[in-house]
N, C-alpha and C positions, 0 to 999 in steps of 0.2 A: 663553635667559635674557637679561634687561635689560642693559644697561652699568653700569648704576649697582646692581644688586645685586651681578656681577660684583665690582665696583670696591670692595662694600662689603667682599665677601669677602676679597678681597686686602689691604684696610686693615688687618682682623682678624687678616691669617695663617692663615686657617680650614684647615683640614686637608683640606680637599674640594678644594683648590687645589695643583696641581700647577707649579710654572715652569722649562719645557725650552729649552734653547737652541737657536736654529735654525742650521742650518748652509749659509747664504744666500752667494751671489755677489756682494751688497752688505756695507759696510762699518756700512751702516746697522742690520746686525743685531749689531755689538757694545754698542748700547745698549735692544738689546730681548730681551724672552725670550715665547716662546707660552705661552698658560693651557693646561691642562688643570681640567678642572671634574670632577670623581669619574669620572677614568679616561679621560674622551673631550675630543681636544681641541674647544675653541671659536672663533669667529672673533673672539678681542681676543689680545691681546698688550699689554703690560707694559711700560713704560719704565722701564730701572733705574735712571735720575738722579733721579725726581721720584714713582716708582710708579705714575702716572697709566696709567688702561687706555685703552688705545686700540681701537675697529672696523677689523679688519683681514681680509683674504680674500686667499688667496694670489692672485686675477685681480686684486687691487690694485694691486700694483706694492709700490715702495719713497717711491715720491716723499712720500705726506702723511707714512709717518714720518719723512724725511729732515727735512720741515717742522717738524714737532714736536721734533725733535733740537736744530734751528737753537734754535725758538723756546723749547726747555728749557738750550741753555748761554745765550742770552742775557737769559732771567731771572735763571740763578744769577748772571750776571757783574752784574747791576745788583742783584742781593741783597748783593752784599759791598760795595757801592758805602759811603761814610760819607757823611753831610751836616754839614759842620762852619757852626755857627748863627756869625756875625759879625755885630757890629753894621752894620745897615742893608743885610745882605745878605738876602733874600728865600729861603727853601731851597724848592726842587721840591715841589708834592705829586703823590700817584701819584693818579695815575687808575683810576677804580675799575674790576673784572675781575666780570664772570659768574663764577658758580658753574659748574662744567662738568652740573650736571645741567640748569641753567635753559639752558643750551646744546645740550644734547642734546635737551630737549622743544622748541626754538625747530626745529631740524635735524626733529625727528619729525614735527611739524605740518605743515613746510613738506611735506616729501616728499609726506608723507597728502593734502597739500589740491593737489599738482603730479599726482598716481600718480589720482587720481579727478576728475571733473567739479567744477570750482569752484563750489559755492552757495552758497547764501547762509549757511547753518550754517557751514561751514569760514570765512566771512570772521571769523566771532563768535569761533570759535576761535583762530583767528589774533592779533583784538582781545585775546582775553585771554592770549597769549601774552607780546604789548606789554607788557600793563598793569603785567604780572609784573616785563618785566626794567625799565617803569619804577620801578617799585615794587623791585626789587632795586638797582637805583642810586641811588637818594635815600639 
């Protein structure tokens, strides 16, 4: 199954969705829990700060969710952040973030067009890849 149907399932709380705790050597598994999907587990797992699914295989290791741990306290911690407006003071804007599915088709394509002989068709796909996350950041 998809990451992103996964992920929709989880959004929902669907009942087909099972989330077990692992019982890991890292530290990094007190902020994650394994999917089970109707009874069999999957290769994603679950961050319980942000609920974001993640691609995981236990040959993975620990390190990308370590990454993602990092990188989910220090969104919350610039989430609580305040911007107080002063005159003549200028406040931050954020910069815009991918969609994590427009990230995952960027991630899919790449693999697809790395994993077989580059033509000229995968460069097109590639092209409309772009277009997309230009077109997602405008």
């Amino acid at each position: 199954m998809e990451k992103a149907k996964v992920q929709e399932l989880v959004t929902k709380n669907s009942e087909r969705i099972v989330c077990t705790t692992k019982r890991g050597g890292s530290a990094v598994w007190n902020s994650f829990v394994c999917i089970e999907l109707d009874g069999n587990f999957v290769d994603f797992v679950k961050c319980i700060k942000c609920n974001t699914v993640l691609k995981w295989k236990s040959r993975d290791g620990t390190s990308g969710l370590r990454s993602h741990v990092e990188f989910c306290n220090a969104a919350k911690l610039s989430s609580n952040r305040r911007i107080i407006d002063l005159p003549g003071v200028s406040s931050t804007v954020a910069k815009p973030t991918l969609p994590s599915s427009v990230k995952s088709e960027v991630a899919d394509v790449l693999v697809h067009m790395c994993a077989t002989d580059i033509r000229f068709v995968q460069i097109w796909e590639l092209y409309y890849v772009i277009d997309r996350l230009y077109c997602t950041l405008r």
